[in-house]
C-alpha positions in Angstrom: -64.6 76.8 103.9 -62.7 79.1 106.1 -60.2 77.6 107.9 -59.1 78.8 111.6 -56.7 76.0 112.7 -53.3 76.5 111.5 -52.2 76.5 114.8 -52.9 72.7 114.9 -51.7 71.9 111.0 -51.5 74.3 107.9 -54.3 73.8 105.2 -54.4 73.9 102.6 -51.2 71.9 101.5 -49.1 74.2 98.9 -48.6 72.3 95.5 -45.1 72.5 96.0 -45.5 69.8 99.0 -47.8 67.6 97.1 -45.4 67.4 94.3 -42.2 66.6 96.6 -44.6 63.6 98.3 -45.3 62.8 95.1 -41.3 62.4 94.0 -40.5 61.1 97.1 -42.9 57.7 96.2 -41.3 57.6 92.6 -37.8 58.4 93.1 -36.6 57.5 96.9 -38.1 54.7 98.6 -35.0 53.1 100.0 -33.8 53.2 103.2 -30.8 55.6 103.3 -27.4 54.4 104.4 -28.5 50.9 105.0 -27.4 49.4 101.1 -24.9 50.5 98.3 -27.2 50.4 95.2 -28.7 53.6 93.4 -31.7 54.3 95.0 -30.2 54.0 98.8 -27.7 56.5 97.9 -30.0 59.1 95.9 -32.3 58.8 98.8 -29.3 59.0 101.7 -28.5 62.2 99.6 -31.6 63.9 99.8 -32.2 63.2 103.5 -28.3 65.1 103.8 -29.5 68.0 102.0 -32.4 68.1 103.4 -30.4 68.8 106.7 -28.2 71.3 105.3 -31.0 73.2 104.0 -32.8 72.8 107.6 -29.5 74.1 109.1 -28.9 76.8 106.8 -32.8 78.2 107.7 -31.9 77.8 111.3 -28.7 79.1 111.1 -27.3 75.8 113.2 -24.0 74.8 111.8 -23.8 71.1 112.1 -26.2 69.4 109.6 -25.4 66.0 111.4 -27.0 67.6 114.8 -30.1 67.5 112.9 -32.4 65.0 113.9 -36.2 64.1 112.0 -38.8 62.6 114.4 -41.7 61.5 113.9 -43.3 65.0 115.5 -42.2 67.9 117.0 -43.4 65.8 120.2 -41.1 63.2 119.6 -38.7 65.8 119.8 -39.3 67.7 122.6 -39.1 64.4 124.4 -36.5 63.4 123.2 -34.4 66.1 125.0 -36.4 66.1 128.1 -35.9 62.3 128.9 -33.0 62.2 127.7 -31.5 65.5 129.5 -33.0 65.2 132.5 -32.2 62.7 135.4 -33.1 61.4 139.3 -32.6 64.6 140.4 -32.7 67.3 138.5 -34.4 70.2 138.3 -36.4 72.2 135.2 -37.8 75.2 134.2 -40.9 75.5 132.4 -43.2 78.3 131.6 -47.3 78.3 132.4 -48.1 78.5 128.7 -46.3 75.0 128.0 -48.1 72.6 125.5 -49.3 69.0 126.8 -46.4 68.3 124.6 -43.9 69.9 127.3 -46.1 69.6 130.2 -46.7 66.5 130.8 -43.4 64.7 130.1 -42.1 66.9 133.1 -44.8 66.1 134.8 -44.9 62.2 134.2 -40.9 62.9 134.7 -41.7 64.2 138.5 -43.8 61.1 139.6 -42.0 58.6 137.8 -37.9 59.7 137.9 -37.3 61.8 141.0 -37.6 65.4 138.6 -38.7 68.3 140.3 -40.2 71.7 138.1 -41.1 74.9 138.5 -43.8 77.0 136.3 -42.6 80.3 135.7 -45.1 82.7 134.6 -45.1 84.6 131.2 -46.3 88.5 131.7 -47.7 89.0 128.2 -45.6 92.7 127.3 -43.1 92.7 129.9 -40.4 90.0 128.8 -38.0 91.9 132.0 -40.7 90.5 134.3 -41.2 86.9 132.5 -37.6 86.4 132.7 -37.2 87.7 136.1 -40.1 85.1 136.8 -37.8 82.5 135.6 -34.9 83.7 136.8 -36.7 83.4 140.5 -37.7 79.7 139.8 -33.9 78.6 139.3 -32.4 76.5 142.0 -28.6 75.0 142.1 -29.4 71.7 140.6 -31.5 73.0 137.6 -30.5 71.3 134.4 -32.9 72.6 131.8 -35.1 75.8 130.8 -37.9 74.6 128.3 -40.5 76.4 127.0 -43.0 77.9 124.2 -41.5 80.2 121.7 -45.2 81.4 120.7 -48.2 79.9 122.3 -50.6 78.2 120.3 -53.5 79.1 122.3 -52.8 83.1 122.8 -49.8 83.9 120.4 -47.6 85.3 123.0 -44.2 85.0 122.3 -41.1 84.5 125.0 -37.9 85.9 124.8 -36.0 82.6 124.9 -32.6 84.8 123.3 -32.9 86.0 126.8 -33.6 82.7 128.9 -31.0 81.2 126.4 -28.9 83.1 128.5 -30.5 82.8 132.1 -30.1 79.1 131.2 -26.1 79.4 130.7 -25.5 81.8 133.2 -26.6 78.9 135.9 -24.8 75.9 134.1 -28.3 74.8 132.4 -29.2 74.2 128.9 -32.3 75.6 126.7 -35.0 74.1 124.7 -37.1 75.9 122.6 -40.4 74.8 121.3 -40.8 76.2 118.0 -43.7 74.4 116.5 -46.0 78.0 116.3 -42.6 79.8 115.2 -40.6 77.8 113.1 -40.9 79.1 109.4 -43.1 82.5 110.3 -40.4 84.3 112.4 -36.4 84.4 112.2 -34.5 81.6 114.7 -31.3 82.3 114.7 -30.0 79.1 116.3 -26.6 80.0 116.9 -27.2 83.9 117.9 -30.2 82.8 119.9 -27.6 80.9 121.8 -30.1 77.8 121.7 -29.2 74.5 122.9 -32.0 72.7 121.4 -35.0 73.6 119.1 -37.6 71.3 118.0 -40.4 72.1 115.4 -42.7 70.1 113.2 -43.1 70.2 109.3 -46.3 70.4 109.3 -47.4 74.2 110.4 -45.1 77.0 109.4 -42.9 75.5 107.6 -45.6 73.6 105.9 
């Protein structure tokens, strides 16, 4: 079999996952932080390193502003409904996943959240960001978009609408689920507000 769809989920699975599943169902099935006996705390240790390993990859310095969800979905709507309010205004880019695009646009209808697409100009990152730059208004709250698009592999300079974002008072989501574990984030040098990526691709 030759498989083209690692942009939806990696396959195969590398050994080295199997055998962590495979300790995780022997070793840690209590519920971390909820008891004081053995196996609670060996698991609540785990999930603790597991952040600080997460954060050290990232380069983010608070392993407690770690979250896990259930997907990098979850995630990214978990800052968009719970950034954004009546009101509001975001910036999203025209290669957004349904993942992105239709929380903002389910936001609009339901909440009162207006948008604007900005589009990406594949090999010209000073036009994509002045095409984001020109969809700003005075009550924009939030830049989200793509880091890499799934469907064509362009990437965006978000270190660059990081900074659009903060230079207007708004904040910056990246969505690194084609990214995360195949190219460097920086977190912190990025100047990143929010990054969200699944397990199950890159970082396997």
């Amino acid at each position: 079999m030759i498989y083209f769809d690692n942009a939806a989920t990696t396959y195969p699975k590398p050994p080295q996952l199997i055998g962590a599943f495979s300790d995780y169902l022997k070793m840690y099935g209590a519920n971390p932080g909820r008891s004081g006996h053995e196996m609670s705390l060996a698991t609540a240790k785990q999930v603790y390193e597991t952040r600080e390993l997460i954060g050290s990859l990232f380069h983010a310095e608070n392993p407690e502003a770690i979250l896990f969800t259930q997907n990098c979905t979850h995630s990214l709507n978990l800052v968009l409904k719970g950034v954004l309010k009546w009101g509001d205004h975001v910036v999203i880019s025209d290669l957004e996943h349904n993942s992105v695009l239709r929380p903002v646009y389910q936001l609009w209808r339901e909440h009162g959240v207006q948008y604007s697409v900005a589009q990406v100009v594949e090999g010209d990152d000073d036009a994509t960001v002045e095409n984001f730059r020109r969809c700003l208004h005075r009550n924009t709250r939030l830049i989200a978009c793509t880091h890499g698009s799934n469907v064509f592999g362009i990437k965006l300079p978000i270190e660059r609408l990081a900074r659009l974002a903060h230079e207007n008072n708004a904040l910056f989501l990246a969505d690194c689920a084609q990214t995360a574990g195949v190219e460097e984030i920086d977190f912190q040098a990025m100047g990143l507000d929010f990054l969200a990526a699944p397990g199950h691709k890159g970082l396997y």
